[in-house]
N, CA, C and O of each residue as an XYZ file, in Angstrom:
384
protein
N     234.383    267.942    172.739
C     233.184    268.031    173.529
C     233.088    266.806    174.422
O     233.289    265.699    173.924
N     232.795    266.933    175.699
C     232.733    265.775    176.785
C     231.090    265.134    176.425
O     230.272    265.633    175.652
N     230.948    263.963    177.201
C     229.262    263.863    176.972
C     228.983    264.460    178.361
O     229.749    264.664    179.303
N     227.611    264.691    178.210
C     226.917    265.533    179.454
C     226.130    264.214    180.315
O     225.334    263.493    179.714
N     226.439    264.008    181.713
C     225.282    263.453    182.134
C     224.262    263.406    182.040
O     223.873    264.566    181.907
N     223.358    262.661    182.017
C     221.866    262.498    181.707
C     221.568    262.049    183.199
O     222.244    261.348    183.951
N     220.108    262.794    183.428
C     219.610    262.099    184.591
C     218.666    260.670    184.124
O     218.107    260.582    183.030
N     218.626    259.620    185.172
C     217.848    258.382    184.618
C     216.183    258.947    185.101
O     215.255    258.138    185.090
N     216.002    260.135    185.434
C     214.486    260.598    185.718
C     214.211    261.071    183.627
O     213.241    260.963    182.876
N     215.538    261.542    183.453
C     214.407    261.763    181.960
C     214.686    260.704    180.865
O     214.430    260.737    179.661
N     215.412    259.549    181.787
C     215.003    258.630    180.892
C     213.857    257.492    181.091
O     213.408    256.708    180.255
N     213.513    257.656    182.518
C     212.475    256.970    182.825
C     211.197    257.805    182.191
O     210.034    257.438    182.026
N     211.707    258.802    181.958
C     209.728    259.823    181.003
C     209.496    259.243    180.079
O     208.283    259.197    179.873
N     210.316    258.539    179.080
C     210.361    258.135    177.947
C     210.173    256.730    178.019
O     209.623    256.268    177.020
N     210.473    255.901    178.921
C     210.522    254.480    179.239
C     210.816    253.869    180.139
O     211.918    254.132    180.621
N     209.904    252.669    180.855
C     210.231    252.119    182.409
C     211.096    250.931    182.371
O     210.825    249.878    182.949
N     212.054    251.126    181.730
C     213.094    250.533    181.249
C     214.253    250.888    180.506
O     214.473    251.146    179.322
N     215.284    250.793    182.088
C     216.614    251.574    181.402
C     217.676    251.116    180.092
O     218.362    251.708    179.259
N     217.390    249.817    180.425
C     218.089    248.761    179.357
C     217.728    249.216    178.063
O     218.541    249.658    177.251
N     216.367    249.094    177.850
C     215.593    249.580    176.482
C     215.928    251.087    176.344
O     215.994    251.241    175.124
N     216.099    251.917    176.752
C     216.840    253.485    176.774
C     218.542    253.337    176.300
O     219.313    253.953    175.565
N     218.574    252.633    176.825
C     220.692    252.065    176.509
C     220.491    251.629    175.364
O     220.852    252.364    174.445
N     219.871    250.332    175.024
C     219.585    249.561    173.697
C     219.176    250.722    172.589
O     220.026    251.190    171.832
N     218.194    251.018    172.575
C     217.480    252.153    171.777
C     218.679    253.186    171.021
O     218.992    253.285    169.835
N     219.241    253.961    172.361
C     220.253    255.299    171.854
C     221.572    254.514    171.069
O     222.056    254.918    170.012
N     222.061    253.259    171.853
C     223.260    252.916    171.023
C     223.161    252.060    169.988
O     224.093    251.443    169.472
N     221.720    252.019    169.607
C     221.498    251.307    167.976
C     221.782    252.663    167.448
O     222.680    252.891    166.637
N     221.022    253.507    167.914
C     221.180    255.059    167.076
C     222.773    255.825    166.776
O     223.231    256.305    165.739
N     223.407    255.690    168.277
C     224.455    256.475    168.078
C     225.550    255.400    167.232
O     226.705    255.826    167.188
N     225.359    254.356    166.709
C     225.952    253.089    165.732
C     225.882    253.757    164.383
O     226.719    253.939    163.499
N     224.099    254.184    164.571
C     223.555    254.623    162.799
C     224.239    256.377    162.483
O     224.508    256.755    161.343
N     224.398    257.139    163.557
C     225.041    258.122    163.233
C     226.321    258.453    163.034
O     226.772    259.541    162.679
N     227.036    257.189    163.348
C     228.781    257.400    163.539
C     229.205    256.409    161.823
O     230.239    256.448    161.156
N     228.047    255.702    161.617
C     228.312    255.076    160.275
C     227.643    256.000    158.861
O     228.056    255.839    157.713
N     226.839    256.707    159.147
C     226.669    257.302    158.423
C     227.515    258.924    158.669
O     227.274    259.715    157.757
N     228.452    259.460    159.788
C     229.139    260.402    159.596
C     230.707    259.881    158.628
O     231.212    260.581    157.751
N     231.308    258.340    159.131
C     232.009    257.948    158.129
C     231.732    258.033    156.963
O     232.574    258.744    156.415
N     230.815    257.600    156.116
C     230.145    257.027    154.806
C     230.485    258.639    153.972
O     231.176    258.826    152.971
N     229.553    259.873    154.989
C     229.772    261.252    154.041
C     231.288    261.694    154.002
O     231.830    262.280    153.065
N     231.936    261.265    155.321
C     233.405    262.114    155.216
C     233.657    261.438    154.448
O     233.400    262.076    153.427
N     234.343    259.641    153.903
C     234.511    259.268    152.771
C     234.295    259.805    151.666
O     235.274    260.148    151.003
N     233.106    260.006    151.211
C     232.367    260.620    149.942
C     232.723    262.288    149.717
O     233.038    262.875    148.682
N     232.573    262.717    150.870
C     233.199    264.100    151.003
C     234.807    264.569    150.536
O     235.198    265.623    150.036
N     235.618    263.214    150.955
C     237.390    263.021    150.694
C     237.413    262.462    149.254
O     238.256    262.833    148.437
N     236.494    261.592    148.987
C     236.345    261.034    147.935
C     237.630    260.499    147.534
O     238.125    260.498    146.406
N     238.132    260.013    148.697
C     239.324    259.036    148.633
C     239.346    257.589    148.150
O     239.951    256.910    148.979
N     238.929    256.894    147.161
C     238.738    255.931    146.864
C     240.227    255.533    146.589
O     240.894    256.488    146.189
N     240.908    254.351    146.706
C     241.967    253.817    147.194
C     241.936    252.233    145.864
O     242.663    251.266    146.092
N     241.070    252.260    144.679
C     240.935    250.896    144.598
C     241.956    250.236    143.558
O     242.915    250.894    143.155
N     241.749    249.034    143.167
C     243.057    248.147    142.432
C     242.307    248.207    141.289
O     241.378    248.948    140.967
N     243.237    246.694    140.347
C     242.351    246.291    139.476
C     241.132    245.919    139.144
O     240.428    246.039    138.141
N     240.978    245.248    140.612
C     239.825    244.124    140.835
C     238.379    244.820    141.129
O     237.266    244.292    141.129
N     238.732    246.110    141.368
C     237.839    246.921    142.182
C     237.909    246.468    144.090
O     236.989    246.541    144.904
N     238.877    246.162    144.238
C     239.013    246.360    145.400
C     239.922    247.030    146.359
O     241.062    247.140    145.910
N     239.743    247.522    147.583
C     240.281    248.652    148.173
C     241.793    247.778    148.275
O     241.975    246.627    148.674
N     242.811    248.807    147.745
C     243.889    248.279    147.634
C     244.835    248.451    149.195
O     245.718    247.688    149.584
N     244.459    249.354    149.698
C     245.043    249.692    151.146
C     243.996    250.661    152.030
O     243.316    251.377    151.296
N     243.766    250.803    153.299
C     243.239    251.391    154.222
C     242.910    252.964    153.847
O     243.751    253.831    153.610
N     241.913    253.070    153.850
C     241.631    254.502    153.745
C     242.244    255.017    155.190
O     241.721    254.353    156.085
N     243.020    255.814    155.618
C     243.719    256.276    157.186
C     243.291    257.701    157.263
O     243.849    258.489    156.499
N     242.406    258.126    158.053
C     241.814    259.547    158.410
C     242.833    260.234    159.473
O     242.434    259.868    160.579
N     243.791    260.936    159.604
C     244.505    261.575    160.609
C     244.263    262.997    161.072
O     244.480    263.413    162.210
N     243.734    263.767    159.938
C     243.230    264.768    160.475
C     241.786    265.037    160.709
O     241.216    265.599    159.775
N     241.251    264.823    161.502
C     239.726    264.189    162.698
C     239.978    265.194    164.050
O     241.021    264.821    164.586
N     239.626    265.867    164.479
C     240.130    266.506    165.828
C     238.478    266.406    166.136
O     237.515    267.137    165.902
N     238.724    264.776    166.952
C     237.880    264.715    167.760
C     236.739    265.005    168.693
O     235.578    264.628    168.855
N     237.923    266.167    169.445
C     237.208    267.118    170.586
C     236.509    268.120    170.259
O     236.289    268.902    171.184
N     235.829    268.526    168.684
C     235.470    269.869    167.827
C     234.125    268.727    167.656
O     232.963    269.082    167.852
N     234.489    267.385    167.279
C     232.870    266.704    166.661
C     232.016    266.688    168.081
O     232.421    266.793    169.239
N     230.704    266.519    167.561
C     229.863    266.416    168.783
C     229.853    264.739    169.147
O     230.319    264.106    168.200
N     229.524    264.058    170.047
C     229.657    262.801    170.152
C     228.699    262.207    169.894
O     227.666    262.488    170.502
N     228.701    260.981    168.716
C     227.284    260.019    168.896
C     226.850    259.831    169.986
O     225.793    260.385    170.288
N     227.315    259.249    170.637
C     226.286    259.301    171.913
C     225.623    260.354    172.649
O     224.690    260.044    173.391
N     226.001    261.612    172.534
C     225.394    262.206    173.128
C     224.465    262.928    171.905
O     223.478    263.518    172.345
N     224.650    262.968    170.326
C     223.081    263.158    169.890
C     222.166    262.114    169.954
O     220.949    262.291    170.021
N     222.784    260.897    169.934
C     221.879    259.750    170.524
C     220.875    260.197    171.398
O     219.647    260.252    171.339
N     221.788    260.521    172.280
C     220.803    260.370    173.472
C     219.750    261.507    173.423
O     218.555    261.454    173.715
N     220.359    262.360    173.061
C     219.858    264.130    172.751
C     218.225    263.745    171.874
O     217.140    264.072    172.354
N     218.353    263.150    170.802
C     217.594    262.573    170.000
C     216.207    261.722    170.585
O     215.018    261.874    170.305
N     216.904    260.741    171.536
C     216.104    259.374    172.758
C     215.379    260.927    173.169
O     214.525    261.328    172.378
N     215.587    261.496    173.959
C     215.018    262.335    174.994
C     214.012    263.522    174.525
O     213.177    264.081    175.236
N     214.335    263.805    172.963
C     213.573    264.975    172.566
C     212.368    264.134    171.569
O     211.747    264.807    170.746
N     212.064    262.521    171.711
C     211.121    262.173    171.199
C     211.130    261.826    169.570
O     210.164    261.532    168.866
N     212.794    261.980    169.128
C     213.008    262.052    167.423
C     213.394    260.676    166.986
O     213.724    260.357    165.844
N     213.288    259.661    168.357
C     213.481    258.321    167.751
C     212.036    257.187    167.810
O     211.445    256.824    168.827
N     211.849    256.949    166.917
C     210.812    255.883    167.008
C     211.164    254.695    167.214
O     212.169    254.477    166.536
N     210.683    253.284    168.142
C     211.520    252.112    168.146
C     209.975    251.961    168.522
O     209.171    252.777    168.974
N     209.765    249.586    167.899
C     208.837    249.541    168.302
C     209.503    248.001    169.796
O     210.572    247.394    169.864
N     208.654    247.958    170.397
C     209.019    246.799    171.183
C     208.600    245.854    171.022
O     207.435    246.093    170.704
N     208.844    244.157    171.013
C     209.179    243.177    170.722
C     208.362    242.972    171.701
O     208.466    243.517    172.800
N     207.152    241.862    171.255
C     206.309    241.024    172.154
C     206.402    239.821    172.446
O     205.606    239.108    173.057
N     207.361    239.593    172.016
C     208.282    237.664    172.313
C     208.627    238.084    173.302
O     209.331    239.094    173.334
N     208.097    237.204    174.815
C     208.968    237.068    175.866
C     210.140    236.125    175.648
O     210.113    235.161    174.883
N     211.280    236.536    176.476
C     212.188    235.298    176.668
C     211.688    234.410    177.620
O     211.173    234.660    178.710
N     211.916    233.286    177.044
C     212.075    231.925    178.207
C     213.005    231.381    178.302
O     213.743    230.914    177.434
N     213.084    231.383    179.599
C     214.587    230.556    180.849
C     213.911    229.097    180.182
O     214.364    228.001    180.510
């Protein structure tokens, strides 16, 4: 799946600030790509560990066909735009 352009008119509906629209979706599309690892792990239930309890070699995922998953970023953004993310904003200005 490609990502779809977004127009910056429906991201200005949501906020008069594009930065904070960028910031916002790619904290999100971070939290969805770490939590799609975490289940496929648990799902493979490939645990790899030693004596020590530690991972003795790389868990290596090869069969992933990419172009079938939908892309974090674009439920990110999908998410930003349909109102399903809450963020609050920070009242510390910066000073130069």
């Amino acid at each position: 799946m490609a990502v779809e352009p977004i127009s910056f008119k429906k991201l200005l509906k949501k906020t008069d600030d594009i930065y904070e629209a960028v910031l916002v979706a790619s904290k999100r599309a971070k939290q969805i790509l770490q939590d799609r690892v975490v289940k496929q792990m648990i799902d493979e239930n490939q645990e790899i560990v030693d004596d020590d309890g530690i991972f003795a070699e790389p868990v290596v995922r090869e069969d992933i066909d990419y172009d079938k998953e939908e892309k974090v970023t674009s439920m990110a953004l999908n998410e930003f735009l349909d109102g399903k993310i809450d963020w609050n904003k920070s009242d510390e200005l910066i000073e130069k």
